[in-house]
C-alpha positions as a Python dict, from the first residue, in 0.01 Angstrom:
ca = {
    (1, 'X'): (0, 0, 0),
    (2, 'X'): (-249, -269, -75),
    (3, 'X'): (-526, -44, 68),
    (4, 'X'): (-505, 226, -144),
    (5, 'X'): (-415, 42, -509),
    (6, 'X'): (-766, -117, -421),
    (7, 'X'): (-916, 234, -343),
    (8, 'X'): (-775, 329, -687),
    (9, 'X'): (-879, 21, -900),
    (10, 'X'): (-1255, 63, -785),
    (11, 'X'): (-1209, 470, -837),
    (12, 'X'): (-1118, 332, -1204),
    (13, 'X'): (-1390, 74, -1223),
    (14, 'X'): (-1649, 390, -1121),
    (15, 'X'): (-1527, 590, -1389),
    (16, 'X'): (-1575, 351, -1647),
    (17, 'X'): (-1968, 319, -1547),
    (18, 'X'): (-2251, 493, -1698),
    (19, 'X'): (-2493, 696, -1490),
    (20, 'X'): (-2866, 712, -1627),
    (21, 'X'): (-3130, 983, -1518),
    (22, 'X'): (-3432, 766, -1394),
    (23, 'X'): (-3628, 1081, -1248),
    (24, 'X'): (-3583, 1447, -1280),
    (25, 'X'): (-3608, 1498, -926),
    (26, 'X'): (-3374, 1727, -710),
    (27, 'X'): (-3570, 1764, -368),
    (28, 'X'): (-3357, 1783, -86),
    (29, 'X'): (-3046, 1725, -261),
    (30, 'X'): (-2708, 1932, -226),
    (31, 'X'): (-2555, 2133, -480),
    (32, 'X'): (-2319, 1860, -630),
    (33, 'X'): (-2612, 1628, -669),
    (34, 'X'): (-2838, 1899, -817),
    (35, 'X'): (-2554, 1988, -1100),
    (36, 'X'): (-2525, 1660, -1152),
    (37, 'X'): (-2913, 1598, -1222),
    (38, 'X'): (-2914, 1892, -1398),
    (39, 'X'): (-2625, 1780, -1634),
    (40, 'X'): (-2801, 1448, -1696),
    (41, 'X'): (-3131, 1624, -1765),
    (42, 'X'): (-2978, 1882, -2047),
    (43, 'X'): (-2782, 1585, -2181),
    (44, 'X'): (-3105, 1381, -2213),
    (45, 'X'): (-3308, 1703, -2309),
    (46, 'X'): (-3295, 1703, -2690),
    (47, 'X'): (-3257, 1342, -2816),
    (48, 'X'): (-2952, 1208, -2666),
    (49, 'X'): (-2792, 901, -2538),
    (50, 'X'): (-2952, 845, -2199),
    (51, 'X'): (-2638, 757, -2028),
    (52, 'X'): (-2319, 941, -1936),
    (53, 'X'): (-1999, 789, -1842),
    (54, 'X'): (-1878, 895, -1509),
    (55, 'X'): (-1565, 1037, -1670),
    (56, 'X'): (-1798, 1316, -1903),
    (57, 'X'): (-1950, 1431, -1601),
    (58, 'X'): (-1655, 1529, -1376),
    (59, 'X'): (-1500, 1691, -1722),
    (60, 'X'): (-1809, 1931, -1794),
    (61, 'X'): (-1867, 2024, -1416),
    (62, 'X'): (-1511, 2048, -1362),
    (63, 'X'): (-1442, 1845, -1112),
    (64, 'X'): (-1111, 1767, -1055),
    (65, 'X'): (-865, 1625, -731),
    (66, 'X'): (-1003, 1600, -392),
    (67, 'X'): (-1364, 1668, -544),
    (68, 'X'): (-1409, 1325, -747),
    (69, 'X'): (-1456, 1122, -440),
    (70, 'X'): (-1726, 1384, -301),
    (71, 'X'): (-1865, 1347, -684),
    (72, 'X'): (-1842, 984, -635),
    (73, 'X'): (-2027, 1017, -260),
    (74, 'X'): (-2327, 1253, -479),
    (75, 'X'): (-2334, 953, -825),
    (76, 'X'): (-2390, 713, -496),
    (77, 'X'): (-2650, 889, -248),
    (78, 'X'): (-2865, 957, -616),
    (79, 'X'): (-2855, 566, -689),
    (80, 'X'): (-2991, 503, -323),
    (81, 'X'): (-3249, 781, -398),
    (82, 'X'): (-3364, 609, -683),
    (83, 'X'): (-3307, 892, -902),
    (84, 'X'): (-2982, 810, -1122),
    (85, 'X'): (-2902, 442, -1206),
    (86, 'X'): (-2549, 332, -1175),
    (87, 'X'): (-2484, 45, -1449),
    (88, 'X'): (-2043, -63, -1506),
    (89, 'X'): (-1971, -126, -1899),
}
């Protein structure tokens, strides 16, 4: 029980973060992670904030169920990429 209330608090504290495009890069990443940069990008594009809350991105790409932790996974391999930056509010 204890295992997965912490799985689900730190699934909570990950939505509340903001994700910030540092380069507009998408070699050799996967289709999630390329949607994702893509999303940040068009966000970005005309003016905009330069962060997006974890939560806006799984609601315009969908994302829903089983797929948030493989969205989670793709936000985490394109912080260790240096291409998004992953800051908590």
């Amino acid at each position: 029980m204890s295992e997965t209330r912490g799985r689900k608090t730190n699934e909570q504290t990950l939505v509340r973060t903001i994700v910030v495009l540092i380069r507009n890069t998408t070699w050799r990443c996967g289709k999630l992670e390329k949607s994702i940069v893509k999303h940040l990008y068009k966000r970005h594009e005309n003016f905009g904030k330069p962060g997006v809350s974890v939560r806006d991105i799984m609601q315009n790409l969908n994302i829903t169920g089983e797929k948030k932790d493989e969205c989670l996974d793709a936000l985490r391999r394109l912080e260790k990429r240096n291409i998004v930056k992953i800051m908590p509010l």
